[in-house]
C-alpha positions in Angstrom: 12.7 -149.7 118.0 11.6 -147.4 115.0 10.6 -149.6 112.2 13.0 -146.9 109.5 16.0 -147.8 111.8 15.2 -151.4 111.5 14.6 -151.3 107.6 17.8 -149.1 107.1 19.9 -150.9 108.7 18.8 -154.3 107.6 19.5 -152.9 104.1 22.8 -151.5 104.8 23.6 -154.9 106.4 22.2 -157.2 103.8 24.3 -155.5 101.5 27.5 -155.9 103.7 26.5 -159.3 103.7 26.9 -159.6 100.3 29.9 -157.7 99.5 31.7 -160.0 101.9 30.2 -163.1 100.6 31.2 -162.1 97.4 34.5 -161.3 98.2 35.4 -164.6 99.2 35.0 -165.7 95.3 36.8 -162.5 94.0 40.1 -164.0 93.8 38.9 -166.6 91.6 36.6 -164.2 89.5 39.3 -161.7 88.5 42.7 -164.7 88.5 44.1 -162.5 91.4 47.1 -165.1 91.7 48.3 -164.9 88.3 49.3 -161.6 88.4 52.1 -162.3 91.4 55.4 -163.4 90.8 55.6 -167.2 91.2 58.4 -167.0 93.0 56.6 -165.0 96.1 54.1 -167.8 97.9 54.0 -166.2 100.9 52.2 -163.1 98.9 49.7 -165.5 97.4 49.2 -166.6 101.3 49.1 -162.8 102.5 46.0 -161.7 100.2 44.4 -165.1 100.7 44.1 -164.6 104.2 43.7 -160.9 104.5 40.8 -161.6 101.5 39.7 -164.0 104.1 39.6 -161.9 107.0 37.9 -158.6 105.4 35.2 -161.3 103.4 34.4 -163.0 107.3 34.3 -159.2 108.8 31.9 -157.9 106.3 29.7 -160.9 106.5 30.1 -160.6 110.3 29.7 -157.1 110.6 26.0 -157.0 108.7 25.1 -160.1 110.9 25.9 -158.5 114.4 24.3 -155.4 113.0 20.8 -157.6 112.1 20.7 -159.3 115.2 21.8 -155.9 117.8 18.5 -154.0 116.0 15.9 -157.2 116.2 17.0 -158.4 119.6 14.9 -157.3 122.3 17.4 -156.8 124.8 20.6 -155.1 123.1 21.3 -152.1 125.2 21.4 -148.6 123.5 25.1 -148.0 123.9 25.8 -151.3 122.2 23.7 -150.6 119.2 25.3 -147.5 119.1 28.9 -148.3 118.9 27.9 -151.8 116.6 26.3 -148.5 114.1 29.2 -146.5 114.6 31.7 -149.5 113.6 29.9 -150.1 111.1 30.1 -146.3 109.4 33.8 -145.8 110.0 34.3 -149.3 107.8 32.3 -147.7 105.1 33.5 -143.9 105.3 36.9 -145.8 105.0 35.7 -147.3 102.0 34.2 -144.5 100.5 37.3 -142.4 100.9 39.6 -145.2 99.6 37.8 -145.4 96.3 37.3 -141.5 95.9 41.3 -141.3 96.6 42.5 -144.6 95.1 39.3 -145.5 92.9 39.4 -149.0 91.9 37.5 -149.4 88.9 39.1 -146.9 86.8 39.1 -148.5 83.6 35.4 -148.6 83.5 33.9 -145.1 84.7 30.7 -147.2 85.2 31.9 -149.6 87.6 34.0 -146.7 89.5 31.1 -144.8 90.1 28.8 -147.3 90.7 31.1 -148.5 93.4 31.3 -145.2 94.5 27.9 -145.0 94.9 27.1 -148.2 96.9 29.5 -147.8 99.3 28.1 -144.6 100.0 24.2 -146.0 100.3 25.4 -148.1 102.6 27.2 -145.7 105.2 24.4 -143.4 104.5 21.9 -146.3 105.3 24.3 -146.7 109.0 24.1 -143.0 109.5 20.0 -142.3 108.7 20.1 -145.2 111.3 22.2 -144.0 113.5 20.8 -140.6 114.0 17.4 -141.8 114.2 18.4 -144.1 117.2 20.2 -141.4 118.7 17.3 -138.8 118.6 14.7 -141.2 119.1 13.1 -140.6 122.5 11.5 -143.7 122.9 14.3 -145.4 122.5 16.0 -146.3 126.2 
């Protein structure tokens, strides 16, 4: 496999990696919990497990998407859907933050949001064309 796929989608992952790892500490960081209504648990135990779920995805997604470019034997259809995935998650993203921007009382952090989340689908995409255009590629 082109060694550009490889190092762009390594990238893209490691940094998928991370925003999920650090998502599982998020709740603590910014006292999530304290701004809910004591009297609504079963909130508190929604966002804790859909936190959860979107912090294991992330870190999941980045993994499968390592190990499907390095591994000798990962068909061309798989890598392609595993990319594709992986670019509707972060389109998503990107389009959540330009139409509900989180971050907004800080134009720095908005933006800067803005912009990784678009380096990384950009990283999956790059990636993703190459592989698809690459003819010596099975």
């Amino acid at each position: 496999m082109h060694n550009l796929i490889r190092l762009l989608t390594t990238i893209g992952s490691v940094i998928t990696i991370g925003f999920g790892a650090w998502h599982f500490f998020v709740p603590g960081i910014w006292n999530w919990y304290s701004y809910i209504d004591a009297n609504a648990p079963e909130l508190v135990i929604a966002i804790r497990a859909i936190n959860a779920f979107f912090s294991l995805s992330l870190v999941l997604f980045g993994t499968i998407n390592i190990l499907i470019i390095y591994l000798n034997y990962s068909n061309r259809i798989s890598v392609i859907i595993v990319l594709l995935s992986s670019i509707v998650l972060w389109i998503t993203r990107v389009s959540f933050q330009i139409i509900y921007p989180q971050g907004s009382m800080n134009s720095m952090i908005q933006y800067g949001m803005l912009i990784s989340f678009l380096l990384v689908a950009f990283f999956y995409i790059i990636s993703l064309f190459l592989f698809v255009f690459d003819k010596n590629i099975a």
